[in-house]
C-alpha positions as CSV (number, residue, x, y, z in Angstrom):
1,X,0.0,0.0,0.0
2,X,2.8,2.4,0.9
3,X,4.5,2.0,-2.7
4,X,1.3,2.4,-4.2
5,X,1.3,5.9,-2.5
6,X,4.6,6.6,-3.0
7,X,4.3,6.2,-6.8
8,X,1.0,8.0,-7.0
9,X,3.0,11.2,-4.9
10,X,6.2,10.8,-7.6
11,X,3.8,10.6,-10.5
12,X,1.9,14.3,-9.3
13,X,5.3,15.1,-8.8
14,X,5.9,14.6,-12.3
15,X,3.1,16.1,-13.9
16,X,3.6,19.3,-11.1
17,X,6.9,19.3,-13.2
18,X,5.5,19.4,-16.6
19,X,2.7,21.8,-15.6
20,X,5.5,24.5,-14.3
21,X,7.4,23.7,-17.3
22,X,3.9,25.3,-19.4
23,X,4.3,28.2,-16.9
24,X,7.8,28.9,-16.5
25,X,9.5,31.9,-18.3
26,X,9.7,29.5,-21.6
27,X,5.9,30.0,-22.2
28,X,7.2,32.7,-24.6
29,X,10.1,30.7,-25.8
30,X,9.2,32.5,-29.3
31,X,9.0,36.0,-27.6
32,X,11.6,37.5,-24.9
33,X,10.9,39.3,-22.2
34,X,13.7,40.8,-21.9
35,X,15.1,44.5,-23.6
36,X,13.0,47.0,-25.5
37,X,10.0,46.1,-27.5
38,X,8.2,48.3,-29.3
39,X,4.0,48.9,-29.4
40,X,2.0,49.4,-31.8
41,X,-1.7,49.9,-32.2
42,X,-3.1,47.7,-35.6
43,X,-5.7,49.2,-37.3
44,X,-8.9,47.1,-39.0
45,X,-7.0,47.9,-42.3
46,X,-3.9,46.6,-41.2
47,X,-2.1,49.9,-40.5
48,X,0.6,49.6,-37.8
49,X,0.9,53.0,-35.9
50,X,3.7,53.4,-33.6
51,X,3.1,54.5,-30.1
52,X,5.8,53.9,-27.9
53,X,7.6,51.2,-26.3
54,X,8.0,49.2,-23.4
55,X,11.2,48.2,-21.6
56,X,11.3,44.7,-20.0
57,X,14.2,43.8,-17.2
58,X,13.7,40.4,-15.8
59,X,14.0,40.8,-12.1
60,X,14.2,37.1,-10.6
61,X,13.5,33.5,-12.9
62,X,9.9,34.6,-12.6
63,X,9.1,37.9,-12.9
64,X,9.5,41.0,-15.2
65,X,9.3,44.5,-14.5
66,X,8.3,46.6,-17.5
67,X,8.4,50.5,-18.1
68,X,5.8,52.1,-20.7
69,X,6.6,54.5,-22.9
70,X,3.5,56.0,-24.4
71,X,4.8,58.2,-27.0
72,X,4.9,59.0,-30.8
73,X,4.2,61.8,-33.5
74,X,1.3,60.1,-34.6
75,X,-0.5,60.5,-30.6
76,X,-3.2,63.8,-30.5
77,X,-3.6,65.7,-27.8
78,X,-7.4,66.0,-26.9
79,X,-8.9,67.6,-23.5
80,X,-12.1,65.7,-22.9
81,X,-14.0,65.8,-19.7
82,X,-11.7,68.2,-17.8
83,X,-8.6,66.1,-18.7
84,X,-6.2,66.1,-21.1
85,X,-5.4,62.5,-23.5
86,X,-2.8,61.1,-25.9
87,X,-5.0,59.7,-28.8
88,X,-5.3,58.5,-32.2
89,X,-7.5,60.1,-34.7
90,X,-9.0,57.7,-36.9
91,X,-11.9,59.1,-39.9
92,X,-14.5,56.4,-38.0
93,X,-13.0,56.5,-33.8
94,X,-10.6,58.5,-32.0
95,X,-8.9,55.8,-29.5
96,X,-7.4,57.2,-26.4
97,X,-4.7,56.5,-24.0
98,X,-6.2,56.0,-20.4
99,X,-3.1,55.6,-18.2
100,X,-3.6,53.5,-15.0
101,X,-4.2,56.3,-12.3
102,X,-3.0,54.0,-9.4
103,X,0.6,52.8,-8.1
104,X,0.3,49.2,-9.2
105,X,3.9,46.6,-9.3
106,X,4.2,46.6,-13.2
107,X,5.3,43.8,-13.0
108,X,4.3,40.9,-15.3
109,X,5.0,37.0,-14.8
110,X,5.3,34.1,-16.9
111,X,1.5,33.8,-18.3
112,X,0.4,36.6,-16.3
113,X,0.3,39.9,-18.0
114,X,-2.4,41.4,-16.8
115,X,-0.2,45.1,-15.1
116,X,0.8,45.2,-19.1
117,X,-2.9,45.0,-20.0
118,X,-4.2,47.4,-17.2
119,X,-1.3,50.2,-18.2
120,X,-2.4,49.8,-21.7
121,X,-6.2,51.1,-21.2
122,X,-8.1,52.8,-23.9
123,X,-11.0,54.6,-24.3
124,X,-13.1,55.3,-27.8
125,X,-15.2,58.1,-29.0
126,X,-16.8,59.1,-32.2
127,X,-14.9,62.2,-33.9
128,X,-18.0,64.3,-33.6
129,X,-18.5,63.4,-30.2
130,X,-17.3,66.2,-27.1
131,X,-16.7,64.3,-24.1
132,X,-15.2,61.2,-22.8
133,X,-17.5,58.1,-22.3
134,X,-16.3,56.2,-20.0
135,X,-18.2,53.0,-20.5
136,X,-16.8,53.2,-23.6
137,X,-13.3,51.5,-22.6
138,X,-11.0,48.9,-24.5
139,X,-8.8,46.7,-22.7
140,X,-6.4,44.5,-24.6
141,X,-5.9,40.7,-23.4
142,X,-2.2,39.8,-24.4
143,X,-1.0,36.7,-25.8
144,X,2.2,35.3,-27.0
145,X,2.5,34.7,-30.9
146,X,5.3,33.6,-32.4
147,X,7.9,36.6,-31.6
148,X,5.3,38.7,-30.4
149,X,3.0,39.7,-28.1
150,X,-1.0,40.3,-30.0
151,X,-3.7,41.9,-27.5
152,X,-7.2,41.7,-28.5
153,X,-9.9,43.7,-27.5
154,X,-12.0,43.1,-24.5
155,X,-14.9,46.0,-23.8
156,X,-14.8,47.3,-20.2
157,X,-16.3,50.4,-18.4
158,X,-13.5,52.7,-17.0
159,X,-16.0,54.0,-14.1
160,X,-14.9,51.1,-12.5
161,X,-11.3,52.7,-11.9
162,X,-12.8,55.5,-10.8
163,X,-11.6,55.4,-6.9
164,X,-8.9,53.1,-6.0
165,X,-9.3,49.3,-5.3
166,X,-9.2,48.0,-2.3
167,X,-6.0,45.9,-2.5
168,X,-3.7,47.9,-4.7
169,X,-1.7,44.5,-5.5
170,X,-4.7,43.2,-7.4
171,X,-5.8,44.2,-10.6
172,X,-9.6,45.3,-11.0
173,X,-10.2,44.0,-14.5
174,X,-10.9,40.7,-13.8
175,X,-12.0,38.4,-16.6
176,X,-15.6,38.7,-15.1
177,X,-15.6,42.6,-16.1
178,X,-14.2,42.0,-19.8
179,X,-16.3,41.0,-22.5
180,X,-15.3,40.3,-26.1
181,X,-15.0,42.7,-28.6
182,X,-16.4,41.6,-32.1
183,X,-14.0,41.2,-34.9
184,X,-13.6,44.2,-36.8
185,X,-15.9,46.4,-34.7
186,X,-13.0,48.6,-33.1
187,X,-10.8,50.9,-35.5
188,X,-8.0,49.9,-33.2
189,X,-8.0,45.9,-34.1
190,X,-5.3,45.3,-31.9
191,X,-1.6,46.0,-30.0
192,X,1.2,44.2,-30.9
193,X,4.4,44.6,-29.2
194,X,7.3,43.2,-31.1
């Protein structure tokens, strides 16, 4: 009975291995997390528009601190609703840079980007339109593709940053508060950061 046990413990053991080997920093054997990528926002048409660049410094065999560098030629300035954005003017949406308002690690770890997503907030308006809606919110869900890093768009509300979480360490945009953007329905189609 006790070697039964003992090779049921060694066989978890095993697959425990396996299972940190699909979450250890080779997840992105095809993309490094290391140096300075750049971003880009990819429009319906296929139209890569620079906007800045991100710096990534691995910290321990686990995690990465980044730095974002939202800037670029192309970015707008546009005061809406008593403050002032960085955004991209499209004929059909102008997509705005909502920076994170609170301290958060930015940090990211292997399969776990979500301080990346959350410092890459967005929110959209029509050209004609005066304000900003805040319900109107994009938040891009990162994964690794070949050498690259492709976020696709998830609709959120950005009321719900509106006053600081309660634990600082988590981040508020759970899956639960995402949903799905339809292909093709934003201007912006997607980041990459290569």
């Amino acid at each position: 009975m006790l070697s039964r046990i003992q090779a049921i413990v060694q066989r978890i053991c095993q697959l425990a291995a396996i299972l940190g080997g699909l979450t250890s920093p080779s997840w992105a054997a095809g993309f490094e997390l290391e140096g300075t990528k750049q971003v880009f926002a990819v429009t319906r048409d296929g139209t890569r528009l620079a906007m800045g660049h991100v710096e990534f410094t691995r910290t321990t065999a686990d995690v990465t601190q980044f730095k974002l560098k939202i800037e670029s030629p192309l970015l707008v300035d546009h005061f809406l609703s008593m403050k002032e954005f960085k955004c991209l003017d499209g004929a059909s949406e102008v997509t705005c840079h909502v920076p994170y308002p609170y301290r958060n690690p930015q940090t990211i770890t292997a399969g776990n980007l979500v301080w990346l997503e959350h410092s890459l907030l967005f929110l959209f308006k029509q050209p004609r339109d005066f304000g900003a809606k805040l319900w109107n919110g994009s938040y891009y869900q990162f994964e690794v593709v070949g050498q690259r890093l492709v976020g696709k768009p998830q609709a959120i509300d950005l009321n719900h940053i509106s006053a600081p979480s309660d634990n600082p360490n988590i981040a508020p945009y759970t899956p639960d508060l995402r949903v799905d953007a339809a292909p093709g329905v934003r201007w912006i189609d997607h980041l990459l950061i290569e």
